[in-house]
Z-matrix of the N, CA and C atoms (Angstrom, degrees):
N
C 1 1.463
C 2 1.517 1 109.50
N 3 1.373 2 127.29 1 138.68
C 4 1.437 3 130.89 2 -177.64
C 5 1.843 4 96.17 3 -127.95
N 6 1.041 5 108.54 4 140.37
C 7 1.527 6 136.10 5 -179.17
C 8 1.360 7 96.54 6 -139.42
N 9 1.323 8 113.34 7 107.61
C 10 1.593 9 127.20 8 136.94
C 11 1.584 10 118.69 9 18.95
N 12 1.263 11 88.15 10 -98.78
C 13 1.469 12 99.07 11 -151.82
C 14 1.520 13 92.78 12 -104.01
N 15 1.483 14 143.12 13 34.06
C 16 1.438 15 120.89 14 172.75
C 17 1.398 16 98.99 15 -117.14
N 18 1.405 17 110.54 16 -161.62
C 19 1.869 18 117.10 17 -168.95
C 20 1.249 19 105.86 18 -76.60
N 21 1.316 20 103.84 19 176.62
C 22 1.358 21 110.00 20 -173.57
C 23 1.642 22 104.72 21 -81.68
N 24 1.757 23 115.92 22 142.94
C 25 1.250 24 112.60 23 154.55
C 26 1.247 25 113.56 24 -132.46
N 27 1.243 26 116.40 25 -164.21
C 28 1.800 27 118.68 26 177.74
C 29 1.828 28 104.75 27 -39.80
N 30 1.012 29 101.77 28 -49.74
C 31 1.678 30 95.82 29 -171.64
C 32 1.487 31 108.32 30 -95.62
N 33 1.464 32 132.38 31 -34.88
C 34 1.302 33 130.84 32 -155.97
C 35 1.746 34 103.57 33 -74.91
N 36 1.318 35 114.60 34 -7.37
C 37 1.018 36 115.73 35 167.00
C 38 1.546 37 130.60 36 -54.63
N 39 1.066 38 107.09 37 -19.23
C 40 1.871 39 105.06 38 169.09
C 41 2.010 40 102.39 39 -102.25
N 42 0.800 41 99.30 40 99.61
C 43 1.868 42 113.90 41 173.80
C 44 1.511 43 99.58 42 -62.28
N 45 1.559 44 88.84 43 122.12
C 46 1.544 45 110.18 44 -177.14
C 47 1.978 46 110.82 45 -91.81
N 48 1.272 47 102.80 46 -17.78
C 49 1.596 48 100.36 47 -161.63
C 50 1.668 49 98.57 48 -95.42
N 51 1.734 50 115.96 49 -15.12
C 52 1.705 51 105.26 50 174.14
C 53 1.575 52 92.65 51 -57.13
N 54 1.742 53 101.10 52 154.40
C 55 1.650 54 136.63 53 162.54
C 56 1.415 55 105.30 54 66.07
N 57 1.072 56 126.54 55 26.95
C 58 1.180 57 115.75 56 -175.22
C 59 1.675 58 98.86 57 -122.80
N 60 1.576 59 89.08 58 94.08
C 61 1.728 60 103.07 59 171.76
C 62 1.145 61 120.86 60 68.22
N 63 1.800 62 111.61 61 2.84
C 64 1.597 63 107.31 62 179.83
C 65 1.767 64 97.89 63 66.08
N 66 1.190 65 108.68 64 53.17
C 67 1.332 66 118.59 65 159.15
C 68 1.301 67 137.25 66 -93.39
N 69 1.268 68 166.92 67 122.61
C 70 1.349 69 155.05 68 -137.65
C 71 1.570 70 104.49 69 -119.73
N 72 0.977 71 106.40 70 136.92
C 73 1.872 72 108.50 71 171.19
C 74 1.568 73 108.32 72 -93.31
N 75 1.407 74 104.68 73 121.97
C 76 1.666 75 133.73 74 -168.27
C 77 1.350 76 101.06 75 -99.99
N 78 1.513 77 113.92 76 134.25
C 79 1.485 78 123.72 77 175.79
C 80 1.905 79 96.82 78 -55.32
N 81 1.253 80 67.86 79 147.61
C 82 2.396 81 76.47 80 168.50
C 83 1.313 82 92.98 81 -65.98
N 84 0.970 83 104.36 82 -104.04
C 85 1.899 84 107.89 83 -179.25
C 86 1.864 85 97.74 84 13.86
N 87 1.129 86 128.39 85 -63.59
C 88 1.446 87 122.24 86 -147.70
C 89 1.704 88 89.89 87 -100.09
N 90 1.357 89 120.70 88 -12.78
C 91 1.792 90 110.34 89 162.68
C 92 1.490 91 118.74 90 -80.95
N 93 1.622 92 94.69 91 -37.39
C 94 2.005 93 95.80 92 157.27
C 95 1.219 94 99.66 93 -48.65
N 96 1.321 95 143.09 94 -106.30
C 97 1.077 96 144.60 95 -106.41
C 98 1.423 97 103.15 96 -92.99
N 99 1.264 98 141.72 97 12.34
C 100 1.294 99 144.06 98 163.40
C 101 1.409 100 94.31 99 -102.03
N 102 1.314 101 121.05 100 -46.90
C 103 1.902 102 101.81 101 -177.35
C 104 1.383 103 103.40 102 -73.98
N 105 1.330 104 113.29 103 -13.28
C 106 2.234 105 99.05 104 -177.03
C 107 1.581 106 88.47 105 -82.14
N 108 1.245 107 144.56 106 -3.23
C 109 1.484 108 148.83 107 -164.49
C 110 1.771 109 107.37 108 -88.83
N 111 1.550 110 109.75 109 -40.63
C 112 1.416 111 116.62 110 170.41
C 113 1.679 112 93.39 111 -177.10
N 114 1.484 113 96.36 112 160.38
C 115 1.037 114 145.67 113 -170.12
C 116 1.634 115 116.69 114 -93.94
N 117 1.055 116 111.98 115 -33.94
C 118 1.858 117 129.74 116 -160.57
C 119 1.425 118 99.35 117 -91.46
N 120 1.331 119 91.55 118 105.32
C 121 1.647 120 106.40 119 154.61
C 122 1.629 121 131.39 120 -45.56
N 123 1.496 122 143.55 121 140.25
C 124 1.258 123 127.69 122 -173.56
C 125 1.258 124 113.76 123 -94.84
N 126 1.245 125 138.18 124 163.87
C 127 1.494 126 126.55 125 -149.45
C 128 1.947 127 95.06 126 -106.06
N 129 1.317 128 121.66 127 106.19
C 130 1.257 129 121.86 128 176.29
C 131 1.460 130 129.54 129 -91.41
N 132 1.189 131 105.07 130 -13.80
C 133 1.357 132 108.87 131 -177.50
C 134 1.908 133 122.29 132 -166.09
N 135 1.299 134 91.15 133 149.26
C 136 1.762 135 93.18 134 -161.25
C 137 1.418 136 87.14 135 -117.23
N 138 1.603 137 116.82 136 -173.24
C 139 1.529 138 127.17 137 166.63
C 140 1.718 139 101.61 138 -138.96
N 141 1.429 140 97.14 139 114.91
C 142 1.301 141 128.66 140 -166.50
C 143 2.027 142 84.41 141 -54.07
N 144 1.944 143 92.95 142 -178.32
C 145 1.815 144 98.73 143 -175.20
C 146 1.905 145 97.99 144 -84.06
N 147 1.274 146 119.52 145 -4.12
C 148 1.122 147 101.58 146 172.97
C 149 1.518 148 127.18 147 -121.06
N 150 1.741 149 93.93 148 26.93
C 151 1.279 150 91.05 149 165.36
C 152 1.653 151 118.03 150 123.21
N 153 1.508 152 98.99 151 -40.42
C 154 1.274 153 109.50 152 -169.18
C 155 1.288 154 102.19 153 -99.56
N 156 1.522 155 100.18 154 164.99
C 157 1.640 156 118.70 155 -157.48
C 158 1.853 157 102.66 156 -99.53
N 159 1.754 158 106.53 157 128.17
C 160 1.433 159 87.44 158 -175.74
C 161 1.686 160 85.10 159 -134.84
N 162 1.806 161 92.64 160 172.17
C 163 1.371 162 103.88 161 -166.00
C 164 1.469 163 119.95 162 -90.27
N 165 1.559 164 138.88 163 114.91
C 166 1.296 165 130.64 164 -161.48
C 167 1.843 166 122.20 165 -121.93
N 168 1.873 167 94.52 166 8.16
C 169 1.059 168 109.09 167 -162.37
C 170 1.734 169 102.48 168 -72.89
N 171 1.637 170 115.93 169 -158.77
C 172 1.019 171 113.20 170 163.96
C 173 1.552 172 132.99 171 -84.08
N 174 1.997 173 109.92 172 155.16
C 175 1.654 174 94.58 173 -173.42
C 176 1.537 175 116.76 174 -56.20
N 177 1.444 176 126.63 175 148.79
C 178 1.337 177 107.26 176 177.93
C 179 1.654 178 100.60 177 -141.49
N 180 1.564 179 111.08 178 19.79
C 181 1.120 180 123.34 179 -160.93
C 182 1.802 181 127.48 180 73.32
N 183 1.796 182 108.07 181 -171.95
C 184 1.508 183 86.45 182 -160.13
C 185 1.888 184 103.01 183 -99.19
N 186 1.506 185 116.06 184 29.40
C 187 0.694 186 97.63 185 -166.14
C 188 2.158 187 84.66 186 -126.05
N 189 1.438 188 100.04 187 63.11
C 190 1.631 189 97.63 188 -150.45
C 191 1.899 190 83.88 189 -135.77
N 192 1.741 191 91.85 190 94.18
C 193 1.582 192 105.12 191 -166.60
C 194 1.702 193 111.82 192 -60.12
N 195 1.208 194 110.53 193 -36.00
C 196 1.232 195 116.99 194 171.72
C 197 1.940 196 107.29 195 -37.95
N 198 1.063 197 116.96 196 -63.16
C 199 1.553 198 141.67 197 -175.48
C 200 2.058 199 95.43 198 -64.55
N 201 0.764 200 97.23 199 -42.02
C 202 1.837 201 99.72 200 -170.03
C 203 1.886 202 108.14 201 -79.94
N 204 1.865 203 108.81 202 -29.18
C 205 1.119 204 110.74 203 173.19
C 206 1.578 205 125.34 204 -76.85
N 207 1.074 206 108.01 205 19.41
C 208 1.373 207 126.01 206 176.77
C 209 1.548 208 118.80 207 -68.69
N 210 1.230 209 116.57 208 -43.29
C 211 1.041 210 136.01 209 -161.05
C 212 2.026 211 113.97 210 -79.55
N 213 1.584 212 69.26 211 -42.28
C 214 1.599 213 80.26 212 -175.94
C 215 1.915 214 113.16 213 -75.24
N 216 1.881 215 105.65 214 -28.30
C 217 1.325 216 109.15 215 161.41
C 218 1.382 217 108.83 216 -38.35
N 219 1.875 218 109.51 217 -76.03
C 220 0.882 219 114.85 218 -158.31
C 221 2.042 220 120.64 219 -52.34
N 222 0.822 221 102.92 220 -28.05
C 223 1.594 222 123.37 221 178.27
C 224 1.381 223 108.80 222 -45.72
N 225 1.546 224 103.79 223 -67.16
C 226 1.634 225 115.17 224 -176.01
C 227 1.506 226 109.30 225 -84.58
N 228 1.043 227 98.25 226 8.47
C 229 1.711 228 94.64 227 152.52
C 230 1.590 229 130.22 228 -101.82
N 231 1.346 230 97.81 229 -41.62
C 232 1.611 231 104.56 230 150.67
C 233 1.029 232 134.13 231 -84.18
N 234 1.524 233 117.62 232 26.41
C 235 1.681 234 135.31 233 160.98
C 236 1.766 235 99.01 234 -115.86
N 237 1.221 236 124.27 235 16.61
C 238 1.892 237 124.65 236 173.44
C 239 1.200 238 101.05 237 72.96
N 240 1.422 239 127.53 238 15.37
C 241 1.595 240 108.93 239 -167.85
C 242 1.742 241 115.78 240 -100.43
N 243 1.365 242 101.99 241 8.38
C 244 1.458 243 104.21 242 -165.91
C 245 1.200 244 112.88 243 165.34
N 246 1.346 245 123.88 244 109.87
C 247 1.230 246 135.44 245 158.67
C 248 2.123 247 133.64 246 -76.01
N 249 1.182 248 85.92 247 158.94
C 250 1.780 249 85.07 248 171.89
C 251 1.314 250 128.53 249 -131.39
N 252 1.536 251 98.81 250 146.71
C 253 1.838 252 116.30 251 -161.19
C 254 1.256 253 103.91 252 -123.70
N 255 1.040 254 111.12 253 129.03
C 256 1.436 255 135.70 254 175.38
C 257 1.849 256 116.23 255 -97.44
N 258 1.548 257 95.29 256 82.44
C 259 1.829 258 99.86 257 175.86
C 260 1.162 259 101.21 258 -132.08
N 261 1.798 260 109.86 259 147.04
C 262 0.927 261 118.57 260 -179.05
C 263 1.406 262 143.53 261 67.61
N 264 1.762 263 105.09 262 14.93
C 265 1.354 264 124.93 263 -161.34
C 266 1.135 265 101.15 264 59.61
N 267 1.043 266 134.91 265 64.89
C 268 1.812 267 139.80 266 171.29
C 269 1.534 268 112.85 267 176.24
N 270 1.436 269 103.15 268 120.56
C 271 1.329 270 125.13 269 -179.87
C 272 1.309 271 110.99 270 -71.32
N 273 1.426 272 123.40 271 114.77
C 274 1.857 273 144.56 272 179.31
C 275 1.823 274 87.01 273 -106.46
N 276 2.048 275 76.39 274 122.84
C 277 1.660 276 93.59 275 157.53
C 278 1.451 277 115.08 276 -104.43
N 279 1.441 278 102.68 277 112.12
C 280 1.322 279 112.57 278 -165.53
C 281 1.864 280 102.65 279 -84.97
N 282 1.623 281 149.56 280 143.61
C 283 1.147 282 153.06 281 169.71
C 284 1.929 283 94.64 282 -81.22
N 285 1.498 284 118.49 283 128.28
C 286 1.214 285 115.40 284 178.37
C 287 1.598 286 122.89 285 -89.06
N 288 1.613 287 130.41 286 -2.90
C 289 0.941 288 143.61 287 156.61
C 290 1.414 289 119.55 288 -126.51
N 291 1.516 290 117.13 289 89.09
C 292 1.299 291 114.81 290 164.61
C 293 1.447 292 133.34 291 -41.15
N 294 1.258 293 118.26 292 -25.26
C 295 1.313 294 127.45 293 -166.74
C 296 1.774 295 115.99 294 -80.78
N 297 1.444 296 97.06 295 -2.04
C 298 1.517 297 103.15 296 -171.96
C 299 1.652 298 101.36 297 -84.28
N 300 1.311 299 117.04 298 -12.86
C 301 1.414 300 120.57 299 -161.08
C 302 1.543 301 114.37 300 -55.47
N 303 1.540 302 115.91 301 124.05
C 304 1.071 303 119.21 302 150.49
C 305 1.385 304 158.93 303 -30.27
N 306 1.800 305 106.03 304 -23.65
C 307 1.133 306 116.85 305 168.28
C 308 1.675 307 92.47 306 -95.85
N 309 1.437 308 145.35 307 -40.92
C 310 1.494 309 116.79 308 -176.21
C 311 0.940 310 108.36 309 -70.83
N 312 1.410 311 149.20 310 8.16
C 313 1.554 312 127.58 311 158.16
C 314 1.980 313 111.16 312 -113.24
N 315 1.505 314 74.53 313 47.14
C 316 2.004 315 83.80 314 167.56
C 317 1.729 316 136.90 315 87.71
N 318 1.444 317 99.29 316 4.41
C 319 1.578 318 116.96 317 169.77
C 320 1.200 319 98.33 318 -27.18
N 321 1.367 320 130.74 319 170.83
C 322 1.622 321 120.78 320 124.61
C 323 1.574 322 94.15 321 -74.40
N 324 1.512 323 95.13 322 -175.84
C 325 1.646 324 110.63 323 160.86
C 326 1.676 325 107.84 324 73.12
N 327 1.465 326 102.50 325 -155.34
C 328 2.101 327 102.25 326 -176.69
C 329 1.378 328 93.49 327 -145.60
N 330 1.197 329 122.13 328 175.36
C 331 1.097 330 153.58 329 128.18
C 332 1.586 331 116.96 330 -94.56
N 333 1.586 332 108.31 331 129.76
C 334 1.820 333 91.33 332 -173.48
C 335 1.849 334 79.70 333 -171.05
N 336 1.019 335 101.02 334 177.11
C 337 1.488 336 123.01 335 159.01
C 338 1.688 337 129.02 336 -170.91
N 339 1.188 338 119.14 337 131.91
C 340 1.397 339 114.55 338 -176.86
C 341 1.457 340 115.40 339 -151.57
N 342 1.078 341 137.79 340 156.42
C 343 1.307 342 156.18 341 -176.66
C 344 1.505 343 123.44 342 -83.29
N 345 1.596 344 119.21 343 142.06
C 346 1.728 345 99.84 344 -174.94
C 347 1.457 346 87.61 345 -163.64
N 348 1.905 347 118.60 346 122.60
C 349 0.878 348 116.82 347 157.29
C 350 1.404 349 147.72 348 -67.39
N 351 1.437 350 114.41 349 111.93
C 352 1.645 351 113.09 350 -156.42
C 353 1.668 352 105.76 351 -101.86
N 354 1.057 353 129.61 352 166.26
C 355 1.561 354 130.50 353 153.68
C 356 1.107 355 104.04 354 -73.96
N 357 1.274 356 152.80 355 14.23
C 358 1.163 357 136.12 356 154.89
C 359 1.613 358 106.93 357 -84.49
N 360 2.103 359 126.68 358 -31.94
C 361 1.036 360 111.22 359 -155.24
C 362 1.992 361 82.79 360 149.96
N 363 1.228 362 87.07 361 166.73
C 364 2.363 363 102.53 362 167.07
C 365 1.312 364 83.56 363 -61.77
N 366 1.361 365 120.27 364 117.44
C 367 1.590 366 123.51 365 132.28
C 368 1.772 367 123.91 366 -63.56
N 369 0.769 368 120.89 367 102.92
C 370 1.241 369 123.55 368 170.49
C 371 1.758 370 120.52 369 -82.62
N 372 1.702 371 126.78 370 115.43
C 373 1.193 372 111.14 371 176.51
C 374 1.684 373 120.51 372 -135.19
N 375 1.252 374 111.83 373 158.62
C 376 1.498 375 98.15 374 -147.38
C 377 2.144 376 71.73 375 -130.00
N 378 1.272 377 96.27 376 149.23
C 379 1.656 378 108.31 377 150.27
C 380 1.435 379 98.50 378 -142.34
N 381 1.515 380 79.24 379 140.48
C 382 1.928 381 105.80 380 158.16
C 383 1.282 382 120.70 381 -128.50
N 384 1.312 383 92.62 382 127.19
C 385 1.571 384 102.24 383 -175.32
C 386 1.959 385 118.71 384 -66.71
N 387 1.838 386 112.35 385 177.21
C 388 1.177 387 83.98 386 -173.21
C 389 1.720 388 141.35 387 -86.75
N 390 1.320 389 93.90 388 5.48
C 391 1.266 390 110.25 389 151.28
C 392 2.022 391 140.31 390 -51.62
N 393 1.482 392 92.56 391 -55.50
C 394 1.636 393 112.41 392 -172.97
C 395 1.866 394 82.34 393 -73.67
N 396 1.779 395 101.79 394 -56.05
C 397 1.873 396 76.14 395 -179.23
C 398 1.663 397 141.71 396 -76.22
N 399 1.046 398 78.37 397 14.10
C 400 1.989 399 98.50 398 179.55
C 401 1.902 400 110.88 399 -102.18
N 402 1.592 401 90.95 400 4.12
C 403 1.430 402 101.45 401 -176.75
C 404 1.055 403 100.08 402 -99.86
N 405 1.959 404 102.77 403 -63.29
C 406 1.478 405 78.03 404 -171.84
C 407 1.756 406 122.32 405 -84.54
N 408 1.336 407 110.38 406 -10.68
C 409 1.227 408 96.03 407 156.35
C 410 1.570 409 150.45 408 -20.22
N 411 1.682 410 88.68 409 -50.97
C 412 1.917 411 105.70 410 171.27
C 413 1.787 412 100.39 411 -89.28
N 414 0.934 413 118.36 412 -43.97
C 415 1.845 414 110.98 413 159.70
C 416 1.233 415 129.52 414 -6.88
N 417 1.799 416 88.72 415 -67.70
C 418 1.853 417 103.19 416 -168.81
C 419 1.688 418 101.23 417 -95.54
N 420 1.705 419 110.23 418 7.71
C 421 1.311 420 85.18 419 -176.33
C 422 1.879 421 106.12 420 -112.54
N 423 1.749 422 76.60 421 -1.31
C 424 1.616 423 87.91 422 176.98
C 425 2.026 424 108.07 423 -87.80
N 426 1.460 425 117.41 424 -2.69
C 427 1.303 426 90.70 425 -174.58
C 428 1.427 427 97.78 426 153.94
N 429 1.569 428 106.91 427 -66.58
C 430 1.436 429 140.36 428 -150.64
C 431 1.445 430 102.90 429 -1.55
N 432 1.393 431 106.22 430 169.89
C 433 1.417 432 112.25 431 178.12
C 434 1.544 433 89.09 432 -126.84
N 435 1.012 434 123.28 433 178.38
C 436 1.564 435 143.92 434 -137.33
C 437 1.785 436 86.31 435 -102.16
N 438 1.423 437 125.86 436 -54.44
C 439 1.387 438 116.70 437 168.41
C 440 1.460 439 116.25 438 -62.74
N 441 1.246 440 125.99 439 -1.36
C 442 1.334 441 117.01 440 -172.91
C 443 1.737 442 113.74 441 -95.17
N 444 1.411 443 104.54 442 -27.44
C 445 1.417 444 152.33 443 -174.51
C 446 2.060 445 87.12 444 -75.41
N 447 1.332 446 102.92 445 -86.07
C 448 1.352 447 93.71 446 179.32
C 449 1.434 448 142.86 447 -40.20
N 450 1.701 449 99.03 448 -43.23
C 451 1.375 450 88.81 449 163.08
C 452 1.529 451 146.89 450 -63.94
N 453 1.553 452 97.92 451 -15.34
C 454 1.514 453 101.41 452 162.71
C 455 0.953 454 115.90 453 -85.05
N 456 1.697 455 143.15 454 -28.02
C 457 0.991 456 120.04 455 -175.76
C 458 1.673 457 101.85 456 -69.58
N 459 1.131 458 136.34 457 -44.24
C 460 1.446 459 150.96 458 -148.69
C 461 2.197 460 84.96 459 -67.00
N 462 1.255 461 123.09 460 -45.88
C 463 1.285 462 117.88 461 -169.18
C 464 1.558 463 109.79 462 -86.63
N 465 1.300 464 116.88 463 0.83
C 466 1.588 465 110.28 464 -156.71
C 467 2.073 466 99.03 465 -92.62
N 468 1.061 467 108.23 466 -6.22
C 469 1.640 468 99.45 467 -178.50
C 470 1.270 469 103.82 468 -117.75
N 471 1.836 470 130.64 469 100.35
C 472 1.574 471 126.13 470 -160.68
C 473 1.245 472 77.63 471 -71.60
N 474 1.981 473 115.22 472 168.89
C 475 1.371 474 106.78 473 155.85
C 476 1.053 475 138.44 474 97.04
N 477 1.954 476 108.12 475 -45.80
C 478 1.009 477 103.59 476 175.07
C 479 2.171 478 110.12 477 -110.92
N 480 1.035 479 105.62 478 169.56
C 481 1.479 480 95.18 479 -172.15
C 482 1.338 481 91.03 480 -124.24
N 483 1.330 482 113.24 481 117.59
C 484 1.681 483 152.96 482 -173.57
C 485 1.784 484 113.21 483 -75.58
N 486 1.128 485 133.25 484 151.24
C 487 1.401 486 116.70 485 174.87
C 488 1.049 487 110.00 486 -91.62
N 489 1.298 488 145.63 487 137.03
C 490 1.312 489 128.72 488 -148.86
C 491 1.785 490 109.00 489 -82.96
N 492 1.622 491 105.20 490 -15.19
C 493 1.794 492 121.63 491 168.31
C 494 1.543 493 92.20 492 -50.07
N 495 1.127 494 89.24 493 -71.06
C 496 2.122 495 109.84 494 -155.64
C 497 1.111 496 86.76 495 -39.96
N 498 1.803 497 145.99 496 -85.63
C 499 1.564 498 132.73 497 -174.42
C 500 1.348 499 117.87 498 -43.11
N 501 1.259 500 130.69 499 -36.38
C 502 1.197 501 110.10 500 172.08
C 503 1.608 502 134.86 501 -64.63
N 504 1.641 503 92.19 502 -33.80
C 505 1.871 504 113.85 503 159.25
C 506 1.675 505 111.24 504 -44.84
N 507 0.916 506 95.24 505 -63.63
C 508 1.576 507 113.46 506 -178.02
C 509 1.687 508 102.81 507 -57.61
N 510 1.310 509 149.99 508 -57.37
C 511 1.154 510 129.81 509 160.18
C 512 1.156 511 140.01 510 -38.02
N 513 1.635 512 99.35 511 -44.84
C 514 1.638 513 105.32 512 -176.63
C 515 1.621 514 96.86 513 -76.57
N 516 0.868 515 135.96 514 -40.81
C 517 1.884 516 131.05 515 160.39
C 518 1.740 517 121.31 516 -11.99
N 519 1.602 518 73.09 517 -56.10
C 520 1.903 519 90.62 518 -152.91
C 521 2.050 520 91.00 519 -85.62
N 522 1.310 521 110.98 520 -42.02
C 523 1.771 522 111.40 521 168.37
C 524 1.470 523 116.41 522 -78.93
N 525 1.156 524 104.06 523 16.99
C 526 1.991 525 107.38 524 161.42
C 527 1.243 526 96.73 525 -115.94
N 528 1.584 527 147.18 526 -41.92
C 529 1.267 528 149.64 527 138.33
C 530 1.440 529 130.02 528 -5.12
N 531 1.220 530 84.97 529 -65.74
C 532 1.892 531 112.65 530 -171.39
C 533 1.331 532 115.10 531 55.98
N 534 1.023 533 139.39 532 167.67
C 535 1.786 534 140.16 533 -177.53
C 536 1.596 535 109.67 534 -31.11
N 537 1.156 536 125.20 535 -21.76
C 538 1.308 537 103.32 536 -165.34
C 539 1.627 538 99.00 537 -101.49
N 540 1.312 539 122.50 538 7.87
C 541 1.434 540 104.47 539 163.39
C 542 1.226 541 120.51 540 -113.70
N 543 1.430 542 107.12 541 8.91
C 544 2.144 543 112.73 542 156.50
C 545 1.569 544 92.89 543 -81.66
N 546 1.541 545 115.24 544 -60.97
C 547 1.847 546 105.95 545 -173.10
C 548 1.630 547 121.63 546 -46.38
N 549 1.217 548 111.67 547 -37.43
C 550 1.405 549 127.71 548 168.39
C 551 1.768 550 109.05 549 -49.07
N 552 1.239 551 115.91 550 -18.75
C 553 1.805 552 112.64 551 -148.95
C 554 1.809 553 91.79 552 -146.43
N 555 1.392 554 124.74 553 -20.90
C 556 1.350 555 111.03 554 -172.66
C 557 1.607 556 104.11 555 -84.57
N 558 1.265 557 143.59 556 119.18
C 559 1.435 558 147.52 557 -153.68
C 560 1.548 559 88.72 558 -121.01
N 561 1.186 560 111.73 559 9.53
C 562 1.988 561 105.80 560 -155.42
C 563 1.243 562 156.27 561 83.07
N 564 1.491 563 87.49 562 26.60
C 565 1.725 564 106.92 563 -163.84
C 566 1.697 565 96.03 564 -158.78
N 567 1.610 566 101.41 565 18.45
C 568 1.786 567 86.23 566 -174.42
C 569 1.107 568 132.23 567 89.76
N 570 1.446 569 133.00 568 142.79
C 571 1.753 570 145.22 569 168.92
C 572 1.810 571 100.26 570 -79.45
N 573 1.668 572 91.14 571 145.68
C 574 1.349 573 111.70 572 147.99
C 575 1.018 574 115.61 573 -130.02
N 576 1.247 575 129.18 574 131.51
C 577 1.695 576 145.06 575 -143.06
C 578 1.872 577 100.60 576 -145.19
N 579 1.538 578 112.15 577 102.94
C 580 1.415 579 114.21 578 151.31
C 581 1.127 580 155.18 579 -110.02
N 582 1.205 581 146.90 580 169.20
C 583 1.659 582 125.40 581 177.57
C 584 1.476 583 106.48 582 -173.68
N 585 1.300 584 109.31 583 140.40
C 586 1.082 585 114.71 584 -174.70
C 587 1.519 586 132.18 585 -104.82
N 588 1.112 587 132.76 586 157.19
C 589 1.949 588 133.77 587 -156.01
C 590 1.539 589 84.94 588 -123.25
N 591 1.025 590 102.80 589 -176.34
C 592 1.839 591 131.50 590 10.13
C 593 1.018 592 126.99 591 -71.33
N 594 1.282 593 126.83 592 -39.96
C 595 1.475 594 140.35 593 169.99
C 596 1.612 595 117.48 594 -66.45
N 597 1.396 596 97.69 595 59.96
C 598 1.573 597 113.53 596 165.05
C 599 1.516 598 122.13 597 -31.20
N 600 1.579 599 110.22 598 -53.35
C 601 1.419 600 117.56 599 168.18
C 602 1.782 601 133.09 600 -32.84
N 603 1.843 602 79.31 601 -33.74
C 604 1.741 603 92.34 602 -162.24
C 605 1.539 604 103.24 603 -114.12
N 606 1.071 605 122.02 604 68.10
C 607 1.807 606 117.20 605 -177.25
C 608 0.781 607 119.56 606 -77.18
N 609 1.236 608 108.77 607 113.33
C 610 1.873 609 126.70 608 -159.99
C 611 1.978 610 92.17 609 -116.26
N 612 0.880 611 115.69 610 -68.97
C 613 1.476 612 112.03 611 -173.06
C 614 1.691 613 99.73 612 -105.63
N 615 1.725 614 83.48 613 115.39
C 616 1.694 615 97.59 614 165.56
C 617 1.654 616 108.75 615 -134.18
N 618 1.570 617 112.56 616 169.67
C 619 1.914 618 104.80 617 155.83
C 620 1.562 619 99.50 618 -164.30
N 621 1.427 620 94.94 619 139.32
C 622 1.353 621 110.60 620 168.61
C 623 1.285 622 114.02 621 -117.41
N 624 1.741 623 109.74 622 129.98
C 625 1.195 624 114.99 623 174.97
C 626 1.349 625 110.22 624 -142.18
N 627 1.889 626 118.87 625 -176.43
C 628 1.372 627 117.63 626 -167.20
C 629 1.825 628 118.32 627 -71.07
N 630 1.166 629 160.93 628 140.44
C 631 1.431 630 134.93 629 174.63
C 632 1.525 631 109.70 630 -66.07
């Protein structure tokens, strides 16, 4: 299991939050009290008239993954792998063939994702089974670029429709990580990876551990 911002243990020893967007690690104390401050997510992304997904959030510079994971949306959508829904003033990346999933043809572990309101803030939590994490594992250890990274996360939960922030959170995580903090956490059954909002941009409290 890796946690952010606590001491080192057997696993927390590979730091997941370096390179990721030039992001800073924030005392808890000061991620409490900005998520007990509001609740409301910021609006990151729309779907242009032809379809494709563009970035409308705030500037955060060019090294602002949220803004860079765009590309890779758009990609695996014009490869059939996933479409986008617009509910609720919030863009869901929907996977367009469930049946390809990795865990129904025998993973251990899941692919899934779902939401849970915490006093800390939206918990957001993602599992990948050991397949999707043996993917991107060789991904990030082959190179990957940050859209290459996204599109798996964006396809790995059939079924369910993802916020299109929350996958992008979840990439820039796992590519500040890089392979050795899925190998660190995959036991053979897959990562579960969380983090909490509203302020998706600013991931101050996350943890990855084995399922």
């Amino acid at each position: 299991m890796v946690r952010n911002n606590h001491s080192k243990t057997r696993r927390n020893v590979i730091r997941s939050v370096a390179g990721i967007g030039g992001l800073s690690v924030v005392p808890l104390a000061a991620s409490r009290a900005r998520a007990a401050e509001s609740q409301e997510e910021t609006r990151y992304y729309e779907i242009a008239d032809d379809g494709d997904l563009v970035y409308v959030g705030p500037n955060q510079g060019r090294n602002n993954y949220l803004a860079s994971a765009v590309d890779g949306f758009n990609e695996a959508k014009d490869s059939g792998e996933i479409r986008f829904e617009e509910r609720d003033d919030r863009v869901n990346i929907i996977p367009v063939d469930s049946s390809d999933s990795v865990s129904i043809l025998g993973c251990k572990g899941k692919d899934d994702y779902e939401t849970k309101l915490h006093w800390q803030g939206l918990r957001h939590i993602f599992w990948f089974d050991d397949c999707t994490s043996t993917e991107l594992r060789n991904k990030l250890a082959g190179g990957a670029i940050l859209s290459e990274v996204v599109a798996v996360v964006a396809n790995a939960a059939p079924g369910v429709g993802q916020g299109a922030a929350a996958v992008a959170a979840v990439a820039g995580i796992l590519m500040g990580g890089g392979a050795g903090l899925i190998t660190a956490n995959n036991e053979g059954s897959g990562i579960k990876l969380w983090f909490h909002g509203p302020n998706i941009a600013d991931i101050d409290v996350y943890e990855i551990r084995p399922q």
